[in-house]
ZAMARGU-4260 file (C-alpha; in steps of 0.2 Angstrom, whole numbers, plus 5000, padded with zeros to 4 digits):
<rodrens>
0) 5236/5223/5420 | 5234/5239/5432 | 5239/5257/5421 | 5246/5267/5432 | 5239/5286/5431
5) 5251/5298/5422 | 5257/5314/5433 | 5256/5328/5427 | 5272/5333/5431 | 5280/5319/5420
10) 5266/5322/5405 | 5273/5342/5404 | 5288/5337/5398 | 5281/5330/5382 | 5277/5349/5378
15) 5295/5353/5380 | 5298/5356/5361 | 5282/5355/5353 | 5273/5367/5340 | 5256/5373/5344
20) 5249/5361/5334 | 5257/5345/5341 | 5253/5353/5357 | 5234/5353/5354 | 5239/5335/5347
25) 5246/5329/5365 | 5233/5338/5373 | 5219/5332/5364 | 5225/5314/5364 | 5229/5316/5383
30) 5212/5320/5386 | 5205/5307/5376 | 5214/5292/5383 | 5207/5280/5396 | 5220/5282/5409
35) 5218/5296/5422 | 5231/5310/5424 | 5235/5316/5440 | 5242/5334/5443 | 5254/5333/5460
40) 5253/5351/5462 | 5233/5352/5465 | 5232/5334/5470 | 5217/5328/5458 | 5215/5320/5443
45) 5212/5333/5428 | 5207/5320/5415 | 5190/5321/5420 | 5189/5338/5420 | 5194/5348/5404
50) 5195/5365/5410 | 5207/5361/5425 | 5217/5350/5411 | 5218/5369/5400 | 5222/5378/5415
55) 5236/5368/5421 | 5244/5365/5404 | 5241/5386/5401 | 5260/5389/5406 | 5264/5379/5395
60) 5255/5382/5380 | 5256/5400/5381 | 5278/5397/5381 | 5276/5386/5365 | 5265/5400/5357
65) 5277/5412/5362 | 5292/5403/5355 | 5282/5401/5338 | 5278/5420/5337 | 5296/5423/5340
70) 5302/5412/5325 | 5289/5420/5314 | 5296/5437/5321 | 5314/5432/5318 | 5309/5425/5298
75) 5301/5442/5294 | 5316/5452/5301 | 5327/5443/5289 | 5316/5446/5278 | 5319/5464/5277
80) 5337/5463/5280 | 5339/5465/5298 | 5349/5448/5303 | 5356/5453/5318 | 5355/5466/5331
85) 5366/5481/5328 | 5380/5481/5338 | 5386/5497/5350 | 5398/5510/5345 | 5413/5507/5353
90) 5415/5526/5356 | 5400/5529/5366 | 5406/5514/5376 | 5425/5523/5377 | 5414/5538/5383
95) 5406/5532/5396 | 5424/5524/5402 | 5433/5539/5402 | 5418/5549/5409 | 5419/5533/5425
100) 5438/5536/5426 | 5434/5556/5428 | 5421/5555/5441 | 5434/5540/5449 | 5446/5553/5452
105) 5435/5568/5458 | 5430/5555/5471 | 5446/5552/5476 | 5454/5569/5475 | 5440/5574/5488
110) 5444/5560/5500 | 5463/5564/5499 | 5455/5582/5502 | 5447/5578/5518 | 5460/5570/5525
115) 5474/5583/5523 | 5462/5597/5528 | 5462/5586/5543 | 5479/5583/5545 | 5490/5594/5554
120) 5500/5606/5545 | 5516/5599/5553 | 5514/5580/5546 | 5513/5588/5528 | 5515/5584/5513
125) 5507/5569/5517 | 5514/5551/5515 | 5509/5539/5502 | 5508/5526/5517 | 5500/5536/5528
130) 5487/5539/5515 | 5484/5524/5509 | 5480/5517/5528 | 5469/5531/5533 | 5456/5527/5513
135) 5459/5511/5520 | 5451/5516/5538 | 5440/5526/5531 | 5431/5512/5519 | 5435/5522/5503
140) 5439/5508/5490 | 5445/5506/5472 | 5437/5505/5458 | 5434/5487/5456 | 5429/5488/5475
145) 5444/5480/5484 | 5455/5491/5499 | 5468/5502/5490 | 5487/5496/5492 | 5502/5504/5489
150) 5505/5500/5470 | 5486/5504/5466 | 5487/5521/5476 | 5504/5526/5466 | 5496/5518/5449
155) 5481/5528/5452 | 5489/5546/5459 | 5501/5545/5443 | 5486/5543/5430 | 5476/5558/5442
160) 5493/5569/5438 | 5497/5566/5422 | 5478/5573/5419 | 5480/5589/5431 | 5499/5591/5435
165) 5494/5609/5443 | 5480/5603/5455 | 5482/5608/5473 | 5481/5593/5481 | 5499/5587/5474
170) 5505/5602/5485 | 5501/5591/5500 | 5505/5572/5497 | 5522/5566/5495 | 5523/5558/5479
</rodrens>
């Protein structure tokens, strides 16, 4: 009966899983058996050649050595104490949200700025329509990226007022 040689494609995947010592295991027993094995990728048998056999199983060896260091890691963090990660503060993170929303407006209070200074004095104070077509023109978008609509404009100039009622630029929109 005619053994077909092993690919070495197929033969990695008995590493998938293994600990360092059933991996020198496999690959010592791999090395050792009568059939060839045939790497696809370089297109030769490695069986007969014991550095090319180390070099192609490297990846692999150097993944399960990695995921044992990282167990033993893991066990001595417990160890002292530390089970899991510390979690963020959830007022750094409603910070940086309310920092977002502030430079959000300022953004927007500058483009509603250039277009009224460009606006003529007759056609003020300025329509929300008018307003929201010409952002729109413009390529000025919301905050989650998407073209501004007339609810999001009005949502959005509402929130900016309630923060600075006495801005300038409510002198010229029509809200």
């Amino acid at each position: 009966m005619k053994k077909s040689p092993l690919v070495m494609d197929n033969v990695l995947r008995l590493y998938d899983g293994a600990t360092s010592d059933s991996a020198s295991e496999i690959t010592r027993y791999l090395q050792d058996t009568p059939f060839p094995v045939i790497s696809a990728a370089h297109d030769c048998m490695v069986h007969s050649d014991p550095e090319l056999f180390e070099l192609v199983l490297a990846d692999r060896l150097v993944q399960i050595n990695e995921r044992c260091q990282r167990a033993d890691i893991k066990a001595e963090l417990a160890a002292l104490g530390h089970r899991k990660p510390p979690r963020a503060k959830p007022d750094l993170r409603r910070k940086q949200v309310a920092a977002h929303k502030a430079s959000e407006s300022i953004v927007l209070s500058m483009q509603i700025g250039k277009i009224t200074s460009e606006c003529d004095p007759g056609e003020l104070p300025l329509a929300l329509r008018t307003l929201c077509d010409e952002l729109n023109k413009r390529g000025v978008l919301t905050k989650t990226g998407k073209p501004w609509t007339l609810p999001n404009l009005k949502k959005r100039l509402k929130t900016m007022r309630a923060a600075k009622p006495n801005a300038p630029i409510w002198q010229h929109l029509n809200v």
